[in-house]
MMTF fields as JSON, N, C-alpha, C and O atoms, coordinates in Angstrom:
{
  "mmtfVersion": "1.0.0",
  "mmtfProducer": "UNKNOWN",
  "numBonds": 239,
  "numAtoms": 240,
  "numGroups": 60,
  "numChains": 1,
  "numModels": 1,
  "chainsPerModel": [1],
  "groupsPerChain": [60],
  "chainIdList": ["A"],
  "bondAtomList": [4, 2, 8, 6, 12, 10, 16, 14, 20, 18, 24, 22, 28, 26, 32, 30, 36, 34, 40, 38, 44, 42, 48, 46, 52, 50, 56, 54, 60, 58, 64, 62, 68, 66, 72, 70, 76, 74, 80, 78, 84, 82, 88, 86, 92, 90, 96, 94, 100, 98, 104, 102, 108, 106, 112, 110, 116, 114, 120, 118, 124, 122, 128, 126, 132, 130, 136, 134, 140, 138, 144, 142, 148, 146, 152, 150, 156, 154, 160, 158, 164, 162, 168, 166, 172, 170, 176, 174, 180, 178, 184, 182, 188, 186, 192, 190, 196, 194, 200, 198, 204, 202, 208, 206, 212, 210, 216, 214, 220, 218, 224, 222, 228, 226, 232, 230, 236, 234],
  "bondOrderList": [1, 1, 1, 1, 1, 1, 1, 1, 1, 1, 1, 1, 1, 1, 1, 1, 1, 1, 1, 1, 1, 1, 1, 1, 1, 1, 1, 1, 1, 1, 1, 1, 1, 1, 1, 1, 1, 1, 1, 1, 1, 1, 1, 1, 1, 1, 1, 1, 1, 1, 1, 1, 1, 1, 1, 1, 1, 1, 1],
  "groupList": [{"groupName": "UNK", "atomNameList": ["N", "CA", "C", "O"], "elementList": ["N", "C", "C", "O"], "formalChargeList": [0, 0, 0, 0], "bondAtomList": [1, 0, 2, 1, 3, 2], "bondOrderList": [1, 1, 2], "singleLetterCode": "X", "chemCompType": "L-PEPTIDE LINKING"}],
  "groupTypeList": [0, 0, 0, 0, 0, 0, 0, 0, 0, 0, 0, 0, 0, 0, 0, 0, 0, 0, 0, 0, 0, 0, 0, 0, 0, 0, 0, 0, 0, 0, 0, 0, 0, 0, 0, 0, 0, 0, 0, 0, 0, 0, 0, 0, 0, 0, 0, 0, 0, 0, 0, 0, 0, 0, 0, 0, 0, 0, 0, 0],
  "groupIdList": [1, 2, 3, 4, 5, 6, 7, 8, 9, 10, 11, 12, 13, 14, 15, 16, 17, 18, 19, 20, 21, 22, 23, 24, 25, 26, 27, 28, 29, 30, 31, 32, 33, 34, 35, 36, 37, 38, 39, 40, 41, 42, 43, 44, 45, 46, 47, 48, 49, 50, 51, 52, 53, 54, 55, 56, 57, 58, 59, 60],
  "secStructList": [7, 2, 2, 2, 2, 2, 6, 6, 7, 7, 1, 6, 2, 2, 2, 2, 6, 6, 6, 6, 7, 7, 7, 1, 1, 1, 1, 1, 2, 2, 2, 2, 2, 2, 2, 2, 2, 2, 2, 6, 2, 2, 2, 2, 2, 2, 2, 2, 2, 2, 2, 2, 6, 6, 6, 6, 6, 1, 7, 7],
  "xCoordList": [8.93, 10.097, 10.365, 11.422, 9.403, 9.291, 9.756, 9.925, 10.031, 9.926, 11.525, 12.32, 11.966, 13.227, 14.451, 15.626, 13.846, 14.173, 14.225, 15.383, 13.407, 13.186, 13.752, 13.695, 14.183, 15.431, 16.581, 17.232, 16.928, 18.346, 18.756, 19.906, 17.626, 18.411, 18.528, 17.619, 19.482, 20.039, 20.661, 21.111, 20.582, 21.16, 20.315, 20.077, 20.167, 18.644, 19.162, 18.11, 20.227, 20.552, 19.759, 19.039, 20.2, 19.21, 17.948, 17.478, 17.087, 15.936, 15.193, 14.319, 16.142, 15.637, 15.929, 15.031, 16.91, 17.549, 16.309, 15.994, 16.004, 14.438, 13.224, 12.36, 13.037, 11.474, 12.708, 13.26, 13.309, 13.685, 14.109, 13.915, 14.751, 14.857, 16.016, 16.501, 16.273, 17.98, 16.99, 15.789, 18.193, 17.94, 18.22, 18.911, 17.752, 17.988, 19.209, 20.382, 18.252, 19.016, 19.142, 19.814, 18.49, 19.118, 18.266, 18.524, 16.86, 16.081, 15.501, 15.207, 15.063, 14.509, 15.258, 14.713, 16.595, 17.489, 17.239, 17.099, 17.164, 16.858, 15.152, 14.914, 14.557, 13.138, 13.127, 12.221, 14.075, 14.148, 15.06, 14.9, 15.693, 17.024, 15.986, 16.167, 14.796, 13.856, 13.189, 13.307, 12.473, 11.525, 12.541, 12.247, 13.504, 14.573, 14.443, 13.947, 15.004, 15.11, 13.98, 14.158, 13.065, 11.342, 11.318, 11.189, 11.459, 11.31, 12.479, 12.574, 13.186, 14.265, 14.005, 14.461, 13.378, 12.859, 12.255, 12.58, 11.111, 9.621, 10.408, 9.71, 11.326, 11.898, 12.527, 11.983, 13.456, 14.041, 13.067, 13.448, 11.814, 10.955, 9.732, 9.172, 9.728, 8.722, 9.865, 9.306, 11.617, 11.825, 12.296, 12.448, 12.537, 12.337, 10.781, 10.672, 9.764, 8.377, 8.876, 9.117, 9.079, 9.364, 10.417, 10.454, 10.949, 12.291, 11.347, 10.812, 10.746, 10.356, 8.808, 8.49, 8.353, 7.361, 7.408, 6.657, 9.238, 9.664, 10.092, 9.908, 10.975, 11.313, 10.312, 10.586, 8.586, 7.663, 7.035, 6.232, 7.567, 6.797, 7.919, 7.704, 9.072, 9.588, 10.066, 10.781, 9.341, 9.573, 7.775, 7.453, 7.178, 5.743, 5.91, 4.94],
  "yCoordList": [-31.288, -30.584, -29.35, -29.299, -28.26, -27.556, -27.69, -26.639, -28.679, -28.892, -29.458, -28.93, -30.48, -30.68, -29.417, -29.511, -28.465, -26.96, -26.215, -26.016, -25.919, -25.573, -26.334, -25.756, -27.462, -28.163, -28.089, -28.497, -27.54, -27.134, -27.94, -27.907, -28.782, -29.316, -28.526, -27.756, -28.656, -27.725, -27.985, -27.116, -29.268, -30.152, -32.025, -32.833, -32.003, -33.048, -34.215, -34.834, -34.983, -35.896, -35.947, -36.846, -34.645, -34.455, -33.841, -33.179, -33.975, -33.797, -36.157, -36.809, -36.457, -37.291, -38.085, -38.924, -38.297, -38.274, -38.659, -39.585, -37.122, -36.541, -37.358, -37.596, -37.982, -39.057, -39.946, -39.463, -40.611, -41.844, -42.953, -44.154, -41.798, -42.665, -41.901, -40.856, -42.297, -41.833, -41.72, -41.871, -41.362, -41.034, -42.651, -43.415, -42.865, -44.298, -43.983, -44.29, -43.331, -43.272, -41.79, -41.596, -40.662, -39.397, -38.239, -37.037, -39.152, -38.091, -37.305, -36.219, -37.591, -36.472, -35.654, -34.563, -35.705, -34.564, -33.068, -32.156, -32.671, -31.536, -31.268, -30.352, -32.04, -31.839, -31.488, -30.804, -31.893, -32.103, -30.173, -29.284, -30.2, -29.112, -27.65, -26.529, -28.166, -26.84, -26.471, -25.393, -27.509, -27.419, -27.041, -25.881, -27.32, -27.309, -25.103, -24.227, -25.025, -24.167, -22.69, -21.658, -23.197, -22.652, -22.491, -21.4, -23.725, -23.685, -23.059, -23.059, -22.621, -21.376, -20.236, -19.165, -20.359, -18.728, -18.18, -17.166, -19.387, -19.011, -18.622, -17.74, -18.765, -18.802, -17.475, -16.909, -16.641, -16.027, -14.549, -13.433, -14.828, -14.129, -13.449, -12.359, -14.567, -14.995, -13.726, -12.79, -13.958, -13.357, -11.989, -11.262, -11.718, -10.399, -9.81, -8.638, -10.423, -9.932, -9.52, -8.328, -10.595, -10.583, -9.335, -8.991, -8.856, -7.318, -6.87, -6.746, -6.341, -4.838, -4.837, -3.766, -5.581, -5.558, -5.143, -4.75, -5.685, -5.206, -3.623, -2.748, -3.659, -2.021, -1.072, 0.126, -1.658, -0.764, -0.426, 0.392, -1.15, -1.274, -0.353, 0.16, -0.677, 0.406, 2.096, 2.853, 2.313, 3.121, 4.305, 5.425, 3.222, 3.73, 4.409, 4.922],
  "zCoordList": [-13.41, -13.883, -13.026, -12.396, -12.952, -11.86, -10.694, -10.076, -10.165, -8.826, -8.857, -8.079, -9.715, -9.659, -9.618, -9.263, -10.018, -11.15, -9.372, -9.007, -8.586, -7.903, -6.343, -5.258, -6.513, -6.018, -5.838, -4.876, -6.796, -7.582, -8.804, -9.242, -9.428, -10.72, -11.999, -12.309, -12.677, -13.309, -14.808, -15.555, -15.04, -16.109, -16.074, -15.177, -17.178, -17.973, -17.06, -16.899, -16.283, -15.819, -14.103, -13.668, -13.379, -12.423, -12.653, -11.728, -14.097, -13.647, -13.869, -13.296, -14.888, -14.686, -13.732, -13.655, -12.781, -11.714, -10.09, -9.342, -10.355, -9.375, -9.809, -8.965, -11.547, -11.857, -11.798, -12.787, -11.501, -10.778, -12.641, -12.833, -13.73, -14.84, -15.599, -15.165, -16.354, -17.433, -18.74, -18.964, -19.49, -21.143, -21.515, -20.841, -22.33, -22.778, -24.538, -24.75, -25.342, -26.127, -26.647, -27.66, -25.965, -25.914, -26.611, -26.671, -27.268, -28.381, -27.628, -28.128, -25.934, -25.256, -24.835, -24.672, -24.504, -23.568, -24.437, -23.623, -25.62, -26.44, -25.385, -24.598, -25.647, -24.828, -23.578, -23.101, -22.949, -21.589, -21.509, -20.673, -22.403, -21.96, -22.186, -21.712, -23.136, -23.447, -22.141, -21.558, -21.763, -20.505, -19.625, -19.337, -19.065, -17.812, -18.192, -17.483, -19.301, -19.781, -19.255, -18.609, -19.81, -19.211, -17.887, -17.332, -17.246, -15.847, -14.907, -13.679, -15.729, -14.677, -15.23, -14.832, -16.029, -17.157, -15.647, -15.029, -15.237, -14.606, -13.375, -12.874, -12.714, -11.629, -11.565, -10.617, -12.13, -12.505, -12.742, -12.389, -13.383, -13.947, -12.453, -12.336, -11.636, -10.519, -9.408, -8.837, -9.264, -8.598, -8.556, -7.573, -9.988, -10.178, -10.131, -9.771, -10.416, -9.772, -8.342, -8.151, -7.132, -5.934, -5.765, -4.584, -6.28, -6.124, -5.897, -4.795, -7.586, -7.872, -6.62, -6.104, -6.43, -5.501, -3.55, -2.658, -3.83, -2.444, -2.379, -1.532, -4.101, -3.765, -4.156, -4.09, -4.766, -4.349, -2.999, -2.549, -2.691, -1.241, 0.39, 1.488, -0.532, 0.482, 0.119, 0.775, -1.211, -1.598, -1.666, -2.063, -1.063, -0.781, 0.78, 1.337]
}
């Protein structure tokens, strides 16, 4: 999921898209839209680490 996320997928069709399968009858896309969800949290979260670490560093 990560990695699709980190691809640019962005919506439950291209992550299943990226494992090579569709929704069949739709009870995972809620599952799928949580995790998708998470995994841009981590992204988002990872590059604001990456800022504040640059503007400590030029502010040292």
């Amino acid at each position: 999921m990560e990695s699709a996320v980190a691809s640019g997928a962005t919506r439950p069709r291209e992550i299943y898209a990226s494992k090579g399968c569709k929704a069949q009858c739709g009870n995972c896309v809620p599952g799928v839209v949580c995790l998708l969800r998470e995994a841009r949290m981590k992204q988002v979260q990872a590059g604001l680490i990456q800022q504040t670490a640059s503007v400590a560093a030029l502010s040292a």
